[in-house]
N, CA, C and O atoms as a Tinker XYZ file with bonds, in Angstrom:
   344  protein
     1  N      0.841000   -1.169000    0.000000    73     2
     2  CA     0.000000    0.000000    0.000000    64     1     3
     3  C      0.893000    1.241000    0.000000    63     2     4     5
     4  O      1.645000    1.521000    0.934000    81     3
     5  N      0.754000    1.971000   -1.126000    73     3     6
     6  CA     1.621000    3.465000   -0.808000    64     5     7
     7  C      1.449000    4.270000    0.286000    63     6     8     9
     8  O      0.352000    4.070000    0.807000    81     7
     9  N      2.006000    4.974000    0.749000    73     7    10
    10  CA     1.971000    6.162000    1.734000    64     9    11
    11  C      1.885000    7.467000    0.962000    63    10    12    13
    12  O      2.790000    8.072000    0.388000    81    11
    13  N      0.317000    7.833000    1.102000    73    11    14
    14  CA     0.093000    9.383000    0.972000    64    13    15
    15  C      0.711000   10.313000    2.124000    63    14    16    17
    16  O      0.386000   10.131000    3.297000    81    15
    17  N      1.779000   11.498000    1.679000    73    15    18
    18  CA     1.574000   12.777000    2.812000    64    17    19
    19  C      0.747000   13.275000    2.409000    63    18    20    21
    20  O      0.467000   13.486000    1.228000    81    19
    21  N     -0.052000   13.682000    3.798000    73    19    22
    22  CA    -1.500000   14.640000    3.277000    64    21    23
    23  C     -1.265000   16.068000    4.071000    63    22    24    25
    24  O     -1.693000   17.165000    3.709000    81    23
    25  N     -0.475000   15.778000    5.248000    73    23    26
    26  CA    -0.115000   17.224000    5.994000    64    25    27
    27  C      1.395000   17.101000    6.721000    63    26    28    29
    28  O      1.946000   16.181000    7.325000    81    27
    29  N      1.769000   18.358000    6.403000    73    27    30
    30  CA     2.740000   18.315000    7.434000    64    29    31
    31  C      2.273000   19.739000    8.461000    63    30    32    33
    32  O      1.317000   20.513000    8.499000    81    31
    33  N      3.896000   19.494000    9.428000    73    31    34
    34  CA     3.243000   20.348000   10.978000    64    33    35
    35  C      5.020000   21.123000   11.184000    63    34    36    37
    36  O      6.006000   20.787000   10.528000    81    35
    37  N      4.995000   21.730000   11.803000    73    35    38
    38  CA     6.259000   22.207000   12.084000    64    37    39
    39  C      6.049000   23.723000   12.936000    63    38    40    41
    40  O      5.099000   24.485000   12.758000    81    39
    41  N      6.955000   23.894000   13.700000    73    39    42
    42  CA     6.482000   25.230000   14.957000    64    41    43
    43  C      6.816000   26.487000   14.402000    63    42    44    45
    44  O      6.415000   27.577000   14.811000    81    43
    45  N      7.892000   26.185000   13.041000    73    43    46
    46  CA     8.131000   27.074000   12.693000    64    45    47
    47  C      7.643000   27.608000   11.168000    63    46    48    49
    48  O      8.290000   27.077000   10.265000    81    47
    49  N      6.473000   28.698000   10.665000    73    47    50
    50  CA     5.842000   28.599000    9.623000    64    49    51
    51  C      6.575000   28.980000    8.585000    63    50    52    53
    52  O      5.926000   29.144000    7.551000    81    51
    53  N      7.929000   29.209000    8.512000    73    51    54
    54  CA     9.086000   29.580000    7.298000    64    53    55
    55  C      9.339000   28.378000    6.792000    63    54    56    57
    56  O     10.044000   28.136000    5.813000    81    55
    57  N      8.692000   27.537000    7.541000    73    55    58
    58  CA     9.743000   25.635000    7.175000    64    57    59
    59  C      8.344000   25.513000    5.981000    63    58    60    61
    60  O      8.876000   25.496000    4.871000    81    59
    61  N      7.187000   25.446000    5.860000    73    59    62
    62  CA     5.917000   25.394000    4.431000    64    61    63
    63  C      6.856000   25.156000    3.472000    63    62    64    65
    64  O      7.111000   23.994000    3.153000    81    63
    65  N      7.521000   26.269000    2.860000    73    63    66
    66  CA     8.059000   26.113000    1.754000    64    65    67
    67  C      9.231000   24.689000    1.734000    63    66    68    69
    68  O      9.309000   24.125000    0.643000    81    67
    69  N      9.967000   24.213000    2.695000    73    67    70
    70  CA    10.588000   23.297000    2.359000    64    69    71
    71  C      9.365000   21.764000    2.650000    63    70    72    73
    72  O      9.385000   20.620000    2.195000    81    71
    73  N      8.663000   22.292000    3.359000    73    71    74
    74  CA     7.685000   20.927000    3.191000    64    73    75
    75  C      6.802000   20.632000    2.104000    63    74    76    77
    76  O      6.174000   19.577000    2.019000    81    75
    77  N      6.750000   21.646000    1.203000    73    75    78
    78  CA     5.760000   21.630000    0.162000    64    77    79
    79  C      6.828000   21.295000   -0.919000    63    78    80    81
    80  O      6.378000   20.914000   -1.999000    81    79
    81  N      8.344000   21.394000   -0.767000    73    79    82
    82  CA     9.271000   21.150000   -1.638000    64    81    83
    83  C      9.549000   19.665000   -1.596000    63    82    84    85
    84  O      9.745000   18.905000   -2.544000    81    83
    85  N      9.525000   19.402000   -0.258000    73    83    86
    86  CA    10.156000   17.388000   -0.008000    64    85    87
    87  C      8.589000   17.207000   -0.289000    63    86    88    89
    88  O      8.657000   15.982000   -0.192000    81    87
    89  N      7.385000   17.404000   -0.529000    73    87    90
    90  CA     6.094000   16.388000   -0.410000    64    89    91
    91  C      5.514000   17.299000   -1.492000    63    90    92    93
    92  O      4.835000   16.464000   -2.090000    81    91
    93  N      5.349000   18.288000   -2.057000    73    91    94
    94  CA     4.190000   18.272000   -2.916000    64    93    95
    95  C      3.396000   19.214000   -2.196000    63    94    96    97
    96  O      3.771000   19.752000   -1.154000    81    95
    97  N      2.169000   19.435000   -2.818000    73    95    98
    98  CA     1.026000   20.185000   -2.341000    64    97    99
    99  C      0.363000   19.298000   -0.944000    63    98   100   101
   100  O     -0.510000   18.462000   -1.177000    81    99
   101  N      0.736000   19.485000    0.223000    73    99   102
   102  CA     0.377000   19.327000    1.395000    64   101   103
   103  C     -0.146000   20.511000    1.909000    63   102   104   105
   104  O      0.113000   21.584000    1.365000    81   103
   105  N     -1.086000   20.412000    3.223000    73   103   106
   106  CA    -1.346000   21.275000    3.810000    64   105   107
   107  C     -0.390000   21.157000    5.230000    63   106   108   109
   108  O      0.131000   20.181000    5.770000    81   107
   109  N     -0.410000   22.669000    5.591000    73   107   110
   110  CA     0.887000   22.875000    6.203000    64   109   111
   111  C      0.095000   23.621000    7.758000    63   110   112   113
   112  O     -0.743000   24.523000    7.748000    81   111
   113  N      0.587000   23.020000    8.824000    73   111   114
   114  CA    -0.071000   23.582000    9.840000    64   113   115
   115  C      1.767000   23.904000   11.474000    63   114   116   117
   116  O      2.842000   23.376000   11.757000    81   115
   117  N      1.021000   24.899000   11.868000    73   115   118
   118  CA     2.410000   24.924000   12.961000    64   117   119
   119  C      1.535000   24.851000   14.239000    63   118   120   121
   120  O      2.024000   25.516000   15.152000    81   119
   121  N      0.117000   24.085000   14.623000    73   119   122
   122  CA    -0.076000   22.812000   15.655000    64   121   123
   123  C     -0.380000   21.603000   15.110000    63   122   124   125
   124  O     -1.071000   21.337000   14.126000    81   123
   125  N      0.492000   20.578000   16.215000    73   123   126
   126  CA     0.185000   19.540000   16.125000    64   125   127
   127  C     -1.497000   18.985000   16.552000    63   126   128   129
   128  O     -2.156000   18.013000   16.182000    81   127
   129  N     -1.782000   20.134000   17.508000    73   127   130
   130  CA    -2.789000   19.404000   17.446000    64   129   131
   131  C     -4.270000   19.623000   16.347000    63   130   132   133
   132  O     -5.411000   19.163000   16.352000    81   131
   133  N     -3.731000   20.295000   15.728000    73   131   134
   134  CA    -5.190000   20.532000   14.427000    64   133   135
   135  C     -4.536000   19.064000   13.312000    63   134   136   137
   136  O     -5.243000   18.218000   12.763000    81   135
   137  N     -3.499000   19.137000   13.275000    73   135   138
   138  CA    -3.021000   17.927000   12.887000    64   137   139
   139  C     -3.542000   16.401000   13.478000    63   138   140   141
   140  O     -3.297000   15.470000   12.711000    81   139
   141  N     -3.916000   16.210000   14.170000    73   139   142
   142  CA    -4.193000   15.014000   14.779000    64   141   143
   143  C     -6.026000   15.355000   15.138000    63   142   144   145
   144  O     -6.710000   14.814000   16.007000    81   143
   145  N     -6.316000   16.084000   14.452000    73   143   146
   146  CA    -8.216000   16.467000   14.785000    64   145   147
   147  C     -8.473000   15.291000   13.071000    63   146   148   149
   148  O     -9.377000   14.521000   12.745000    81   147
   149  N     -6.900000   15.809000   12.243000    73   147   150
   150  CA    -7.704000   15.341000   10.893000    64   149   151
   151  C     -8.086000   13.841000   10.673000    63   150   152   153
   152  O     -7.610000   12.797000   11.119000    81   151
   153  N     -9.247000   14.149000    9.717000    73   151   154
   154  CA    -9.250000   12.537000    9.450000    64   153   155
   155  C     -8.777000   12.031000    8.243000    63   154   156   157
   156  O     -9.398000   11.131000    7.678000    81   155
   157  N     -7.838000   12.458000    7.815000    73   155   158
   158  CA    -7.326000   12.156000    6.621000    64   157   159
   159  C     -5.483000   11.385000    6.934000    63   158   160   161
   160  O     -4.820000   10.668000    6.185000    81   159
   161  N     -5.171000   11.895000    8.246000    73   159   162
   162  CA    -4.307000   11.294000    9.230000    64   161   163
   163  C     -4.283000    9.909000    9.643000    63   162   164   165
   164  O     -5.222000    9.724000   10.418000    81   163
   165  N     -3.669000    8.954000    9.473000    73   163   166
   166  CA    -3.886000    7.404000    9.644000    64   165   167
   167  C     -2.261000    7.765000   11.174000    63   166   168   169
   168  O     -2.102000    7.438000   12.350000    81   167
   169  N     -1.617000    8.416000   10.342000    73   167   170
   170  CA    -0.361000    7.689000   10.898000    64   169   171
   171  C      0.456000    8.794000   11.293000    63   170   172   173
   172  O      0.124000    9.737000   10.575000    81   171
   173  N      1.350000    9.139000   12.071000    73   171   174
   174  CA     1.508000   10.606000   12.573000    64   173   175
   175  C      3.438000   10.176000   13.071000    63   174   176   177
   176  O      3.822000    9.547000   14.057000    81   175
   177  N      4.196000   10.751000   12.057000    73   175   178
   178  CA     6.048000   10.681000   12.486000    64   177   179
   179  C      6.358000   11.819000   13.310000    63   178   180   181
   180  O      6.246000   13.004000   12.993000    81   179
   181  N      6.786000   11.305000   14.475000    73   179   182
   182  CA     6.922000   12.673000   15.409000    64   181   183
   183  C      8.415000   12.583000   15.421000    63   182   184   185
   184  O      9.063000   11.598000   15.772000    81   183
   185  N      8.981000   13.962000   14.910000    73   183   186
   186  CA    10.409000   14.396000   14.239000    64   185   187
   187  C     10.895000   15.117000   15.341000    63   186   188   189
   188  O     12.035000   14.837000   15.710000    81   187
   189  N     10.330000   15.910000   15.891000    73   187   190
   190  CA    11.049000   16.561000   16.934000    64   189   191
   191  C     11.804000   16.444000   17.884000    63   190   192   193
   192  O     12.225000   15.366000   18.304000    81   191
   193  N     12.167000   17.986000   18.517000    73   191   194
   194  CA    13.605000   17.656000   19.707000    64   193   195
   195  C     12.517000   17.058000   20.572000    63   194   196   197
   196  O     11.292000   17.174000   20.619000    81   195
   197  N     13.785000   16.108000   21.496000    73   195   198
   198  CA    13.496000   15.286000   22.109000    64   197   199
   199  C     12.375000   14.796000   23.025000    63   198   200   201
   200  O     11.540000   13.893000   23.065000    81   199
   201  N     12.996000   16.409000   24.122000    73   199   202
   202  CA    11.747000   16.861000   24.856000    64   201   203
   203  C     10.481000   17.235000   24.516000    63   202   204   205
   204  O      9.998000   18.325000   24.824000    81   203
   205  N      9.923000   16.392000   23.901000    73   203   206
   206  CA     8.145000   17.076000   23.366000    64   205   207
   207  C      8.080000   15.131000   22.462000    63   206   208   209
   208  O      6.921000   14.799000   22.214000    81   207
   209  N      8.903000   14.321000   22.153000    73   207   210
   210  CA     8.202000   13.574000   21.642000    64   209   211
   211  C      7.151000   12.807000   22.821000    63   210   212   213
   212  O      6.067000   12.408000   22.394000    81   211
   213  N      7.393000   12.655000   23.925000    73   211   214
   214  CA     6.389000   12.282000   24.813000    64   213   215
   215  C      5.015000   12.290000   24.513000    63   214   216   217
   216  O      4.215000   11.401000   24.221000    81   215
   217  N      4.903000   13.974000   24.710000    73   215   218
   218  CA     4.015000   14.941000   24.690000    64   217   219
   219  C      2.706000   14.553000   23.333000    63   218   220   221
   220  O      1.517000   14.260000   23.203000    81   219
   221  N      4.308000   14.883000   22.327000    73   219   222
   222  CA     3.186000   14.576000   21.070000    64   221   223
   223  C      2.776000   13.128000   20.541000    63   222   224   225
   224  O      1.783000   12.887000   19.854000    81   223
   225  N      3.781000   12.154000   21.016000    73   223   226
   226  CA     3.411000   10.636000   20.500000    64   225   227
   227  C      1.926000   10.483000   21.732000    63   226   228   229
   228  O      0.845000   10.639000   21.163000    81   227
   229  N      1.870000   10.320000   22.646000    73   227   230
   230  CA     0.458000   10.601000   23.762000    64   229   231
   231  C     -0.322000   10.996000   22.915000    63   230   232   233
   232  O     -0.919000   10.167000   22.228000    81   231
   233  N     -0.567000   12.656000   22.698000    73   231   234
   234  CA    -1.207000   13.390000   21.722000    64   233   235
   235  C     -1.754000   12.222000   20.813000    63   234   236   237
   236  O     -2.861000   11.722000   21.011000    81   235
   237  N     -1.052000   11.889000   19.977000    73   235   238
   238  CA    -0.921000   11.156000   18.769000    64   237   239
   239  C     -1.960000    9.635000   18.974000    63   238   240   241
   240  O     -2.893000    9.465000   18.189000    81   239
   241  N     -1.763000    8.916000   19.751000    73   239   242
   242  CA    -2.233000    7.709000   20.563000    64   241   243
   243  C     -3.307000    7.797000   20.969000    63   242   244   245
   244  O     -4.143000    7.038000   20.480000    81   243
   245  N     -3.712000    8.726000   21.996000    73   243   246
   246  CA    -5.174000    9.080000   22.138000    64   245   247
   247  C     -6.365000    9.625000   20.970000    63   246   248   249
   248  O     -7.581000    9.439000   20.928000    81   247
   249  N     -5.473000   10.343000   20.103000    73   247   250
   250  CA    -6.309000   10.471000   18.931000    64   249   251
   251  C     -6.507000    9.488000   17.993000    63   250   252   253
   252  O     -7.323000    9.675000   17.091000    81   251
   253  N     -5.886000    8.482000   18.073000    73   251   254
   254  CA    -6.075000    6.929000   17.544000    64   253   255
   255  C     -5.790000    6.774000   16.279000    63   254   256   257
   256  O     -6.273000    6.070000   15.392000    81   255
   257  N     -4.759000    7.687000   16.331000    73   255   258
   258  CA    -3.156000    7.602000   15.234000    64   257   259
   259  C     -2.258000    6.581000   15.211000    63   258   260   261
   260  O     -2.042000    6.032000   16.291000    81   259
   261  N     -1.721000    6.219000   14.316000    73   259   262
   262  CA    -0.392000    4.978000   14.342000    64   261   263
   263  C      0.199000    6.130000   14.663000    63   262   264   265
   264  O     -0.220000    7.207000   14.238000    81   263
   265  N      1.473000    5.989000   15.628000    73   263   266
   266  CA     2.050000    6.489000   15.767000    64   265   267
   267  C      3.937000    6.056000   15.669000    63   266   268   269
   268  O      4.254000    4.980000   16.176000    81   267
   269  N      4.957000    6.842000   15.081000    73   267   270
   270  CA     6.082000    6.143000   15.028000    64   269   271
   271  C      6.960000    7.463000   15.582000    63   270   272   273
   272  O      6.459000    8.575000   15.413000    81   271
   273  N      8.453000    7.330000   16.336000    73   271   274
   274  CA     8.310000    8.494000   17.439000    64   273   275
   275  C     10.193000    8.376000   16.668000    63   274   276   277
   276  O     10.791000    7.418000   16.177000    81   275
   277  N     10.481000    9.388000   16.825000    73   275   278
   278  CA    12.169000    9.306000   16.524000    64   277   279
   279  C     12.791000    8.801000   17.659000    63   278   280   281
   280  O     12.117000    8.768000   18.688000    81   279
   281  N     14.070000    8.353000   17.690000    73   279   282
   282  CA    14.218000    7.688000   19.298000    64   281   283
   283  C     14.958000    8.911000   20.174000    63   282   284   285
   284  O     15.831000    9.625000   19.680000    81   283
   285  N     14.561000    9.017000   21.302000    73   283   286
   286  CA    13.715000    8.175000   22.158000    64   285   287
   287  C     12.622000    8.344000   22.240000    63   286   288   289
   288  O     12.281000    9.497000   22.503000    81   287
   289  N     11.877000    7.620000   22.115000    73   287   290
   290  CA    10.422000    8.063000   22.567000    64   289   291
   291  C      9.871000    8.784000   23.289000    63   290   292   293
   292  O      9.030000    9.569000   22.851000    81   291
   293  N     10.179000    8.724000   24.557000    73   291   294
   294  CA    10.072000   10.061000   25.729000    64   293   295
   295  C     11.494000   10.215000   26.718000    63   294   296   297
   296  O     12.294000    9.287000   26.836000    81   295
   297  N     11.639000   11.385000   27.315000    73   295   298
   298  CA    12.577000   11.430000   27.885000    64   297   299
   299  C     12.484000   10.918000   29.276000    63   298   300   301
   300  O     13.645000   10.868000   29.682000    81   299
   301  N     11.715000   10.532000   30.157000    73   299   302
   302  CA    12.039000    9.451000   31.440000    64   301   303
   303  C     10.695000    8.275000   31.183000    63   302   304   305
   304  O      9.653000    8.231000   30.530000    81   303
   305  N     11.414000    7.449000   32.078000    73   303   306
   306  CA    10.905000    6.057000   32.054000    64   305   307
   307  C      9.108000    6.184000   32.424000    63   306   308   309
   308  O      8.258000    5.370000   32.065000    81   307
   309  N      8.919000    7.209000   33.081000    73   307   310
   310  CA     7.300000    7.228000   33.344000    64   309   311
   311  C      6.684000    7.557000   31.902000    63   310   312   313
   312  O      5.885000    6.705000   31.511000    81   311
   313  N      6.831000    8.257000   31.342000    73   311   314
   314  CA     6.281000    8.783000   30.063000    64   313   315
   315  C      6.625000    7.717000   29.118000    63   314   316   317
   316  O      5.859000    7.537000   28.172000    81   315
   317  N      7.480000    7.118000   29.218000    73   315   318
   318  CA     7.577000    5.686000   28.179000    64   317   319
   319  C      6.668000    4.553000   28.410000    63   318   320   321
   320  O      6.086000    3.876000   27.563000    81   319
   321  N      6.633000    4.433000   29.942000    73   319   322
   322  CA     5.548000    3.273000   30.035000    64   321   323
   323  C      4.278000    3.921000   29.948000    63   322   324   325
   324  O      3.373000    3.159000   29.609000    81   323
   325  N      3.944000    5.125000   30.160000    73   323   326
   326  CA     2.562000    5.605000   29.850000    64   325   327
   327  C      2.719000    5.290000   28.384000    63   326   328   329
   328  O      2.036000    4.422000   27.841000    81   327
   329  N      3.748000    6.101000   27.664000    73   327   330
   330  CA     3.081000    5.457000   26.377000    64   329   331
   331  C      2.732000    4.029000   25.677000    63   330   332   333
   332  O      1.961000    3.687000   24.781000    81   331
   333  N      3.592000    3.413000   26.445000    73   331   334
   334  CA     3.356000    1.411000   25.805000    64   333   335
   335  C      2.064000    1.357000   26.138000    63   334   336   337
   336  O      1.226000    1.328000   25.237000    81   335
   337  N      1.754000    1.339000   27.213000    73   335   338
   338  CA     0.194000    1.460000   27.732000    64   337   339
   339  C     -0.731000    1.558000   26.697000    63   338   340   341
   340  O     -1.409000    0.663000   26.192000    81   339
   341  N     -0.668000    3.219000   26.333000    73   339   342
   342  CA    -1.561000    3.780000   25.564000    64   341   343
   343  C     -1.360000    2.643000   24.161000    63   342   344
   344  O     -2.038000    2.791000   23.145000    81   343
């Protein structure tokens, strides 16, 4: 099965133009969380510094996203087993 990008996300809104350059006509948002409202979202790569993949793979999980996290997944051991959980 191919992988459509349908959106990307980024905090910073100068980065659009290089995301519309690596993917094409995407829609471009700087929250994650209007990103994870969509339903066109199956599956959600959380790229960011370290401190926040917790945050946003959670995010991601509860909204009942596949989720795949850059490593590490979260930065202490409580927020990791919350996320296996989830």
């Amino acid at each position: 099965m191919p992988v459509l990008v349908t959106r990307c996300c980024d905090s910073q809104a100068e980065r659009e133009q290089d995301a519309r350059a690596s993917f094409g006509d995407v829609q471009f948002t700087t929250s994650y969380q209007s990103l994870l409202e969509a339903s066109d979202v199956d599956l959600v790569l959380v790229l960011t510094a370290m401190q926040f993949h917790g945050q946003i793979a959670k995010a991601a999980l509860i909204a009942g996203k596949h989720c795949l996290v850059e490593k590490p997944m979260a930065t202490t051991l409580e927020e990791g087993a919350e996320l296996l959980a989830l």
